[in-house]
C-alpha positions in Angstrom: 31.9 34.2 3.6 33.3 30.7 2.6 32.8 29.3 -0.4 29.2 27.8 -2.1 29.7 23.9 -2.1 27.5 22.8 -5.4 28.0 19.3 -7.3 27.3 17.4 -10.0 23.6 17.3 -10.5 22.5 20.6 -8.9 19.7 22.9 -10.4 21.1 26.3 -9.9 19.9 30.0 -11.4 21.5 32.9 -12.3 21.1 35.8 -14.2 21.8 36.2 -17.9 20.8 38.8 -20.5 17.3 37.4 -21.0 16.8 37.3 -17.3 17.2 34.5 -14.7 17.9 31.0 -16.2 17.8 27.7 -14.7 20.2 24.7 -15.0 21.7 21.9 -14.0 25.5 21.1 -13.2 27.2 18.8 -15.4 31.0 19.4 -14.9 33.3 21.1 -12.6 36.6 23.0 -13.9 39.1 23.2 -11.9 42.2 24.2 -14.5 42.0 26.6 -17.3 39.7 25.8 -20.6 38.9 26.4 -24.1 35.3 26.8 -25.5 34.8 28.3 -28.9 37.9 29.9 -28.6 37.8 31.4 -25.6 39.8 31.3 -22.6 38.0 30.2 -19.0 39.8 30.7 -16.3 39.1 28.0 -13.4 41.1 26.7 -11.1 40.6 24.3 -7.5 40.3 27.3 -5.3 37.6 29.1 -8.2 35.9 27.0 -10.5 33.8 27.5 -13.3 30.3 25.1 -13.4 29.4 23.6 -16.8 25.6 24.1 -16.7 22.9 22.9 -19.2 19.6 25.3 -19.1 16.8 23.6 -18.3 14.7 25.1 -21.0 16.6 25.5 -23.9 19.4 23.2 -23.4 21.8 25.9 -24.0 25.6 25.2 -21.9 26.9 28.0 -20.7 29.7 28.3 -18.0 30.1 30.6 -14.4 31.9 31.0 -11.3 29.9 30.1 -7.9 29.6 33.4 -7.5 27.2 34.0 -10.3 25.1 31.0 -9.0 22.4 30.5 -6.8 21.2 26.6 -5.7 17.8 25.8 -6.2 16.3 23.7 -3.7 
């Protein structure tokens, strides 16, 4: 299965602790990262997607695997 193509700008979902969450894209990592501390692993071939929720504004950071593009 290739890869999901999402951009800058896409409303996506995916499934957190309190359910499914909506978003919308606002970066692409393509090299490791830092947040709080913590280590995110990203790289061109398996990036991580900066999201903002839609509802609470919250930013929280997944693979394309863990995401699903909302139409």
């Amino acid at each position: 299965m290739p890869p999901k193509t999402l951009a800058i700008g896409d409303t996506v979902s995916w499934n957190s602790e309190a359910g499914y969450v909506s978003g919308q894209i606002r970066k692409i990592h393509t090299e490791p990262f830092l947040v709080n501390g913590y280590q995110h692993h990203a790289s061109p071939e398996n990036p991580q997607y900066e999201i903002k929720s839609l509802k609470t504004d919250h930013i929280a950071f997944h693979k394309g695997a863990a995401l699903t593009l909302i139409s």
